[in-house]
C-alpha positions as CSV (number, residue, x, y, z in Angstrom):
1,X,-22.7,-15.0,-17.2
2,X,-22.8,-11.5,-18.2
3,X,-26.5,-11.3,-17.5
4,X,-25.6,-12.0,-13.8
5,X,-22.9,-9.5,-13.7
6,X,-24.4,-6.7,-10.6
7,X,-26.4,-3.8,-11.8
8,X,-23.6,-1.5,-10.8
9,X,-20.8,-3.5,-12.3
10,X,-19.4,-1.9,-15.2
11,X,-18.4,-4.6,-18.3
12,X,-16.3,-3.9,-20.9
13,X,-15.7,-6.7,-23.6
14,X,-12.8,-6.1,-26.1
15,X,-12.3,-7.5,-29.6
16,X,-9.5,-7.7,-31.9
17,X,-11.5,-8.1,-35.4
18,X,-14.4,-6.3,-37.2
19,X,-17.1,-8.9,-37.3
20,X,-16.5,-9.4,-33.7
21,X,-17.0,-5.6,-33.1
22,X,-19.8,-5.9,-35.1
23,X,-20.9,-9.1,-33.2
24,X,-20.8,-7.9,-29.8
25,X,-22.3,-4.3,-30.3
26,X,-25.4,-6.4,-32.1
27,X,-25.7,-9.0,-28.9
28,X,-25.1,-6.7,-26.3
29,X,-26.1,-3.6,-27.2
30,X,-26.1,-0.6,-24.8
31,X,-25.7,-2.7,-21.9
32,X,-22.0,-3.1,-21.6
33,X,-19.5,-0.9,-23.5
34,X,-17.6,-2.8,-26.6
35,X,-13.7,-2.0,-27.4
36,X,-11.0,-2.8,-29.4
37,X,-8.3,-4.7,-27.8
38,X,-4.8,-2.9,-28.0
39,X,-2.0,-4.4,-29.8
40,X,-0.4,-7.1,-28.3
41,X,2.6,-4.7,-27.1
42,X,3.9,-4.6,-23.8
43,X,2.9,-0.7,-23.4
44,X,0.2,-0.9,-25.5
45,X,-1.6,-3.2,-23.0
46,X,-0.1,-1.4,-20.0
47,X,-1.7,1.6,-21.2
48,X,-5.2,-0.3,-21.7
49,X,-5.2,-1.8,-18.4
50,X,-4.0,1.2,-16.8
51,X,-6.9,3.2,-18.0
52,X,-9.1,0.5,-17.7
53,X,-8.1,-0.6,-14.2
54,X,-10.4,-4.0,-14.2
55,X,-11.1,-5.7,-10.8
56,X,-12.0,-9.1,-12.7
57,X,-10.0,-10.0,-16.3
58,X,-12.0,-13.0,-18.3
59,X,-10.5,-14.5,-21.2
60,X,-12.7,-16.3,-24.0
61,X,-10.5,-17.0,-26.4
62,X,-8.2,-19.3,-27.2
63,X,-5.5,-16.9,-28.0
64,X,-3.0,-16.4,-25.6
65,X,-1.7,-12.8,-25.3
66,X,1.8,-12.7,-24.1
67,X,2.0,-9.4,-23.3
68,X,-1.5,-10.0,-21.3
């Protein structure tokens, strides 16, 4: 899916744990930029999104993120 994403389109995939860091810098290299995910606090993910600003939010966990 990612590999279809437009050539301008900007991806950011966040993770919440080390070996996912690890993980997802190893499998996707350069090509899309790799973040930790904020808290799960109201402001915390406020402030993420806010500087973030996605058009498109996909969620691959099974986690559910209240604050989301």
């Amino acid at each position: 899916m990612l590999a279809a994403a437009p050539i301008n389109a900007q991806v950011i995939i966040s993770v919440t744990t080390d070996t996912g860091i690890e993980r997802a810098r190893k499998v996707f290299g350069a090509r899309h930029t790799v973040v930790r995910y904020p808290f799960d606090f109201s402001w915390s993910v406020r402030r993420f999104l806010g500087a973030v600003k996605p058009d498109v939010v996909l969620l691959m966990e099974l986690e559910i993120w209240p604050n989301f």
